[in-house]
C-alpha positions as CSV (number, residue, x, y, z in Angstrom):
1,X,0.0,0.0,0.0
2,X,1.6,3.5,-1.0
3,X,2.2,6.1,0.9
4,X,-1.1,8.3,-0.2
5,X,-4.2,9.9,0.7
6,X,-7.9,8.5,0.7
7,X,-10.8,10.6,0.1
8,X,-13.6,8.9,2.7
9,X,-17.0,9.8,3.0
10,X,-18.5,9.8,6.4
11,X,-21.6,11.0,8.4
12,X,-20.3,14.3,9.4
13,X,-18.7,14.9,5.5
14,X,-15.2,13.9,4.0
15,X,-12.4,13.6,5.8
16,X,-9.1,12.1,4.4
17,X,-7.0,8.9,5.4
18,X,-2.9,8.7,4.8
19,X,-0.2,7.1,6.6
20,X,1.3,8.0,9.6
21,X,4.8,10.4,9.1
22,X,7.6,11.3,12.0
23,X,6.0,14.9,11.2
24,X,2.8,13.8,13.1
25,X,4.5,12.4,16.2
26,X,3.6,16.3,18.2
27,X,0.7,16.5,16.8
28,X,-1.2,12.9,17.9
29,X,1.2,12.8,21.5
30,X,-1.2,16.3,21.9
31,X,-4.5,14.6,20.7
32,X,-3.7,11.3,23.0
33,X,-3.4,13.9,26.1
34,X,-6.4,15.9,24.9
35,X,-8.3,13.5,23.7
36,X,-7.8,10.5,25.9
37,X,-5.9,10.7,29.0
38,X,-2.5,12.6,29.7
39,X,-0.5,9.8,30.6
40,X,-1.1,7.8,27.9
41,X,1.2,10.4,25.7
42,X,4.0,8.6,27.2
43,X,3.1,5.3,26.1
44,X,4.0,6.7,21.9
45,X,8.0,6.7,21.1
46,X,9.0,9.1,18.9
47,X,10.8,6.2,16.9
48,X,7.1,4.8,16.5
49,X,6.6,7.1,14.0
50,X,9.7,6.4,12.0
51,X,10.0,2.3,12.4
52,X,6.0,2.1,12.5
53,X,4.9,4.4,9.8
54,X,3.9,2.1,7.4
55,X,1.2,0.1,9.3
56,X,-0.4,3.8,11.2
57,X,-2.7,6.2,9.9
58,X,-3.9,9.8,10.4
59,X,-7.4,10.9,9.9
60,X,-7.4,14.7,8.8
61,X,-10.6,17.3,8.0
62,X,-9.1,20.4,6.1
63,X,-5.6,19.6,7.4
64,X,-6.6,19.2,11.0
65,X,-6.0,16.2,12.6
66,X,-9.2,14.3,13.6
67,X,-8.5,10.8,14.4
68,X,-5.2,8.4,15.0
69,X,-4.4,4.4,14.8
70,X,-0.5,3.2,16.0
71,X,-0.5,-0.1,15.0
72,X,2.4,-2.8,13.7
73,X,2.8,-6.4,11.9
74,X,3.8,-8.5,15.0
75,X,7.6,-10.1,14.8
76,X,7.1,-12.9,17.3
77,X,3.8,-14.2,16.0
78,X,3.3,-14.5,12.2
79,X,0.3,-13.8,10.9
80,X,-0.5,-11.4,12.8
81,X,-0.8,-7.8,13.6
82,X,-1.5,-5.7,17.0
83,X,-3.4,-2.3,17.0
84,X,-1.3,-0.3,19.9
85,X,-3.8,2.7,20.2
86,X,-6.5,4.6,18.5
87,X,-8.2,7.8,19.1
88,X,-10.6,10.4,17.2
89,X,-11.6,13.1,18.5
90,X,-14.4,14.0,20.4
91,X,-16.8,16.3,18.1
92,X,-16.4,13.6,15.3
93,X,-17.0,10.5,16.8
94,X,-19.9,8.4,15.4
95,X,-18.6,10.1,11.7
96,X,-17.5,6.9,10.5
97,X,-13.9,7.9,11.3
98,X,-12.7,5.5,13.6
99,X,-14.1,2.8,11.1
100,X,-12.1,3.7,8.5
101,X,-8.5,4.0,10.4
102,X,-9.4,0.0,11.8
103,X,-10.3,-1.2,8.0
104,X,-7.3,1.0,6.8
105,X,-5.1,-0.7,9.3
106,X,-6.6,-4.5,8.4
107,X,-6.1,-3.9,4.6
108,X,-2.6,-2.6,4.6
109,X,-2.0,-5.5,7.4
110,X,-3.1,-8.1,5.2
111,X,-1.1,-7.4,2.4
112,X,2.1,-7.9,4.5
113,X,0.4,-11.4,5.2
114,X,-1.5,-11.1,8.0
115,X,-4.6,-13.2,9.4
116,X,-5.2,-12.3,12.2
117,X,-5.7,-8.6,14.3
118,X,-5.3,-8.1,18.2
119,X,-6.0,-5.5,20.2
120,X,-6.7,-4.9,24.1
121,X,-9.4,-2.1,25.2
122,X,-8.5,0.2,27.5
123,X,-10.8,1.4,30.2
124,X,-13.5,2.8,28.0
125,X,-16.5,1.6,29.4
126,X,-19.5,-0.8,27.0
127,X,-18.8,1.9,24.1
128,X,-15.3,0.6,23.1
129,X,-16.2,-2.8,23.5
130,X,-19.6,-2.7,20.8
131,X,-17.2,-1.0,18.7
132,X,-15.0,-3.2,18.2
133,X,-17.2,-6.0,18.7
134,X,-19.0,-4.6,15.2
135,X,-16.1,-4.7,13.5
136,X,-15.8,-8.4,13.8
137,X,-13.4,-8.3,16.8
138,X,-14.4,-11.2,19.3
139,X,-13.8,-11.2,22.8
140,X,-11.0,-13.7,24.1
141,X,-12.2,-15.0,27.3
142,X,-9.4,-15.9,29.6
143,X,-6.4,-14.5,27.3
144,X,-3.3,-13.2,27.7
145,X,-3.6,-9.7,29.4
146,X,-1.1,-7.3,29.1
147,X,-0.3,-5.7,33.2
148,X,-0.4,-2.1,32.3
149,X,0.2,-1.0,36.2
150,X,-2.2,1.2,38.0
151,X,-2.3,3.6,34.8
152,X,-5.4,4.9,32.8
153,X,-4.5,1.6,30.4
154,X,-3.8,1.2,27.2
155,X,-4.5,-0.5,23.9
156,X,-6.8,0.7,21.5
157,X,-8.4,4.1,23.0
158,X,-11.6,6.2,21.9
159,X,-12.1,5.4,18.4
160,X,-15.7,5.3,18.1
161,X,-17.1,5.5,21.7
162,X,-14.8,7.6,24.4
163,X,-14.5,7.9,28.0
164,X,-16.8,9.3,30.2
165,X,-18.3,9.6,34.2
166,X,-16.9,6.6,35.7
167,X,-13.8,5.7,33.8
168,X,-10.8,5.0,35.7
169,X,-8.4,2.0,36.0
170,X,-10.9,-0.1,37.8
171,X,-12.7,-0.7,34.5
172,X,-12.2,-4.2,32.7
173,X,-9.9,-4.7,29.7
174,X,-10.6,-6.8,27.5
175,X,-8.2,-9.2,25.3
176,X,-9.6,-8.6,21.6
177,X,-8.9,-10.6,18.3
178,X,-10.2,-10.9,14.9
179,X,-9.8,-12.7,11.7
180,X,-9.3,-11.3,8.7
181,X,-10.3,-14.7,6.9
182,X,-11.0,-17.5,9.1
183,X,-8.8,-20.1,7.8
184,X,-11.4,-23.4,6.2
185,X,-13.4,-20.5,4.6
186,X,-14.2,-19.1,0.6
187,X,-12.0,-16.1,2.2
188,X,-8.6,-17.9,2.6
189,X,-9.2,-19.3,-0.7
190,X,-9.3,-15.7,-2.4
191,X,-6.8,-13.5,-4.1
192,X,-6.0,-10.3,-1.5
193,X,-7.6,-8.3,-3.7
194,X,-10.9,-10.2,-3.5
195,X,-10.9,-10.5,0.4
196,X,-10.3,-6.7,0.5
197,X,-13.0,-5.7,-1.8
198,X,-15.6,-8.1,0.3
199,X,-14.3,-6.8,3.6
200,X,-13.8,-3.1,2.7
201,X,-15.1,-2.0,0.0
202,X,-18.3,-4.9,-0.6
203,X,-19.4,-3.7,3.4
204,X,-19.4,0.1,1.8
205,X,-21.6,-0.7,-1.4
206,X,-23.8,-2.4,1.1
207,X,-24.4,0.4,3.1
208,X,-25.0,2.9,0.1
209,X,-27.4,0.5,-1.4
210,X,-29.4,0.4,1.7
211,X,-29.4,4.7,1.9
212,X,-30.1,4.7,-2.0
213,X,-33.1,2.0,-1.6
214,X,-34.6,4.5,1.4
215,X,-34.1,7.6,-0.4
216,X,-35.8,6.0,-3.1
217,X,-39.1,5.1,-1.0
218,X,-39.1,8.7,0.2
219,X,-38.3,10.5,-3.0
220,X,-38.7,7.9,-6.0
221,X,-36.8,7.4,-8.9
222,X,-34.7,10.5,-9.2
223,X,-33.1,10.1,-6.1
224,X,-30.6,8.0,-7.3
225,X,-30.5,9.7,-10.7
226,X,-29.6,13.0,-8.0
227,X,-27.3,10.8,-6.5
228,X,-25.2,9.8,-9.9
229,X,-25.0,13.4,-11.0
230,X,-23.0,14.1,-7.9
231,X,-20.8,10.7,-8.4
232,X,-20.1,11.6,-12.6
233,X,-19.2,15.0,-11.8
234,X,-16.5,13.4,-8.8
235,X,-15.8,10.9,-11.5
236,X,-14.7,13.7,-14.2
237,X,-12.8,15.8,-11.9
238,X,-10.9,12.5,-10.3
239,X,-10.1,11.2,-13.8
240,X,-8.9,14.9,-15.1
241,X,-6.5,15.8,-12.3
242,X,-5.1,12.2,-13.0
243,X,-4.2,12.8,-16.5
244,X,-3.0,16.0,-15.5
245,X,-0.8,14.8,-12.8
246,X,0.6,12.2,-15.6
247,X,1.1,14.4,-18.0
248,X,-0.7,12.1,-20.6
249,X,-3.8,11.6,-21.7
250,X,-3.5,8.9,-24.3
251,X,-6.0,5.9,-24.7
252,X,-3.4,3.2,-23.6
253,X,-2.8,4.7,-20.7
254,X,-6.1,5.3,-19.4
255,X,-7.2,1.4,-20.3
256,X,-3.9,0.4,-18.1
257,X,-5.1,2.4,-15.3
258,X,-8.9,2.0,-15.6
259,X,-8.8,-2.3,-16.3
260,X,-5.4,-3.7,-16.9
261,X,-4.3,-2.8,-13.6
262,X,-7.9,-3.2,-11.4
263,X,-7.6,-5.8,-9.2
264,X,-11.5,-6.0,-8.8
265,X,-11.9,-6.8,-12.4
266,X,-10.5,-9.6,-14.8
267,X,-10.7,-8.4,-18.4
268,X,-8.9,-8.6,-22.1
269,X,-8.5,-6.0,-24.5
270,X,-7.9,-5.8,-28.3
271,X,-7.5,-3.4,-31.3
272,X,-10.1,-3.1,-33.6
273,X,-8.8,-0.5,-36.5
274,X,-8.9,2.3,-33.9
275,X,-10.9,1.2,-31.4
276,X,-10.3,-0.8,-28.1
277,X,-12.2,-3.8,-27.5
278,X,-12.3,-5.0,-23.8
279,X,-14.0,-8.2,-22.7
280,X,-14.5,-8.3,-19.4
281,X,-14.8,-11.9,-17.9
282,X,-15.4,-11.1,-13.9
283,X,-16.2,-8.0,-12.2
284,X,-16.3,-7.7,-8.5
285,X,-18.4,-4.7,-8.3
286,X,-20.8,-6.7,-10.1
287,X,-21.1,-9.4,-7.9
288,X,-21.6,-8.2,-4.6
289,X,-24.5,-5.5,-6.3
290,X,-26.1,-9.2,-7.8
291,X,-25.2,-10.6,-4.5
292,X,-27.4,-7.2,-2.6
293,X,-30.4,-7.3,-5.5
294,X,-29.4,-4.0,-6.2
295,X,-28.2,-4.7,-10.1
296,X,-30.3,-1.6,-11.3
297,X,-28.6,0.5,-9.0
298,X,-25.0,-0.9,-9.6
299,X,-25.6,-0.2,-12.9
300,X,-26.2,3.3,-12.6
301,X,-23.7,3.6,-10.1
302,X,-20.6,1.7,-11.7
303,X,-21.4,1.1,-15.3
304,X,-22.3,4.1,-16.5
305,X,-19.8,5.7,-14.5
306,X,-17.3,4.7,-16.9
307,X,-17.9,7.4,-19.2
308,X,-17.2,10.3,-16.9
309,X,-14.0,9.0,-15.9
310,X,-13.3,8.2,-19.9
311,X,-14.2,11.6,-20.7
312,X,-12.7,13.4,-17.6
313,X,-9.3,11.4,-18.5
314,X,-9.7,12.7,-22.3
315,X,-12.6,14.4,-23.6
316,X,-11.8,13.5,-26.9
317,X,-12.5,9.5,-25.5
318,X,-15.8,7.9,-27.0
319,X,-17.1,4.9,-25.3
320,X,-19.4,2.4,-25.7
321,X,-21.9,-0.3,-24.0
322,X,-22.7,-3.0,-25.3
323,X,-23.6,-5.5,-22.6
324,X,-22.8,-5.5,-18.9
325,X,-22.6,-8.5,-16.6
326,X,-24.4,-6.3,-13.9
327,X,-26.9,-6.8,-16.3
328,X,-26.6,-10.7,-16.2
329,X,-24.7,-10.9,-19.3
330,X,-22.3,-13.3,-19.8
331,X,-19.4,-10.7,-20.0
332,X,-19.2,-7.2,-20.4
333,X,-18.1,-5.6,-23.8
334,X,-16.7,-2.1,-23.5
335,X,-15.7,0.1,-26.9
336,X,-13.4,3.1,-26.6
337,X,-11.8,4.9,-29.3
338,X,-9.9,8.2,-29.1
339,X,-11.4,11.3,-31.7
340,X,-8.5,12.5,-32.1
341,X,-6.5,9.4,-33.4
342,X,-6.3,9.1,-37.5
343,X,-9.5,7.0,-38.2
344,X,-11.2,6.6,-35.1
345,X,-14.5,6.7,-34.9
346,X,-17.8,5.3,-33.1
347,X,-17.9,1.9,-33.8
């Protein structure tokens, strides 16, 4: 996973996602005191944020910092990885924030090989414990504890829930764990993409498809027609500043970035005169919209969104539909030429 920033939507708006830098070491040693409890600043080395920085994330809103995770791929037990601490703050809890740093975490942990994630709560109270608890995280009765002294605790802090009347080191920890992919399951049998896209992304399209069918009982049809206005004109804009961050806007280039490389589709592509011809053979998108009953919207969420980003890439980019397997065909067959190319044309 590079180094890089993540647009995410939450409840409260969007907020951004990158990894953790030495730079941010003041600034989350600040929100730890601030947002948590004083003396857990002490618990964070400065070196953390050098030897570490790879598996921790920030969560920022207009450059300000709103939420943490410190976290590492375990050296003594392969397979696995330990989340040290998390925290968001205060006024943005409930946003969706603290989500999104834990599923962060497990996807750029699972690419270094991981399985498994542990954790242990601090003194948070029932809050900390649902949220982890709905993240798939299961209680480990009798576990190895960690003796933390007579300390506010440790482990993963606020990141959803926080503290409140009555917290204090007389509160229970709790030894957490969760599996990425249970091993004897469909998941350990998938690529890393796959389990990533069901995990992450596939929990993601279920939760829009469930506000789009509710939007659509209150407001009808052009709800989601509202809705894919919104996503084309994101789609344009992302797909413009990456061609102008490239410095190219060529055909090839866009078909390497938009299929050959997409690990959520499996697809071939061939020349036609002027014109590429891809066949797409598996989509992922498509099946978990199948998989929800929600093809009509997956279409108008996904496949027509293809268009935008052809024609924010290039506006000289025509594209075609032929047939879709959102649609329940049996693959999908995409045309896309470039006007500008000698001969080119619609095909």
């Amino acid at each position: 996973m590079a180094n890089s920033t993540w647009p995410v939507a939450g409840v409260g708006g969007v907020f951004e996602i990158r990894q953790l830098e030495p730079r941010d070491y003041e600034a989350v040693t600040e929100a730890i005191a601030g947002w948590l409890d004083v003396s857990w600043a002490g618990q964070v080395a400065p070196g953390y944020f050098l030897h570490f920085a790879d598996t921790g994330f920030v969560a920022e809103e207009e450059g300000e910092l709103i939420g943490f995770l410190l976290g590492f791929v375990s050296q003594t037990r392969p397979g696995e990885a330990y989340i040290h601490l998390a925290g968001v703050r205060p006024d943005r809890r409930g946003a969706g924030v603290g989500r999104r740093l834990y599923e962060t975490f497990f996807a750029a942990v699972e690419e270094r090989g991981c399985h498994t994630v542990s954790a242990i709560t601090g003194p948070l109270g029932p809050e900390s414990l649902a949220f982890h608890r709905s993240l798939g995280f299961e209680v480990i009765p009798g576990g190895e504890a960690v003796d933390w002294g007579e300390g506010p605790g440790a482990g993963p802090g606020a990141a959803e829930g926080g503290g409140g009347p009555g917290v204090g080191p007389s509160m229970p920890r709790a030894l957490l764990r969760k599996q990425l992919y249970p091993p004897g399951t469909r998941l350990q049998e998938m690529s890393v993409e796959e389990r990533l896209y069901h995990r992450v992304r596939g929990a993601s399209i279920a939760e829009m498809v469930a506000m789009l069918r509710e939007l659509q009982r209150h407001y009808g049809p052009e709800a989601v027609e509202v809705a894919a206005r919104g996503l084309a004109a994101l789609h344009r804009r992302r797909w413009r500043q990456r061609a102008q961050e490239l410095g190219r806007d060529d055909l090839d280039t866009y078909l390497r970035l938009r299929f050959l490389s997409n690990p959520l589709v499996t697809c071939g592509v061939k020349y036609e005169g002027g014109t590429a011809v891809l066949r797409v053979s598996r989509c992922l998108w498509a099946e978990k919209f199948r998989e929800l009953d929600a093809a009509d919207l997956g279409y108008v969420l996904c496949c027509r969104m293809g268009e935008y980003s052809a024609r924010g890439f290039n506006s000289a980019f025509g594209r075609s539909l032929r047939s879709t397997l959102m649609q329940g065909d049996t693959h999908c067959d995409y045309r896309l030429w470039d006007r500008r190319s000698a001969g080119s044309g619609s095909p």
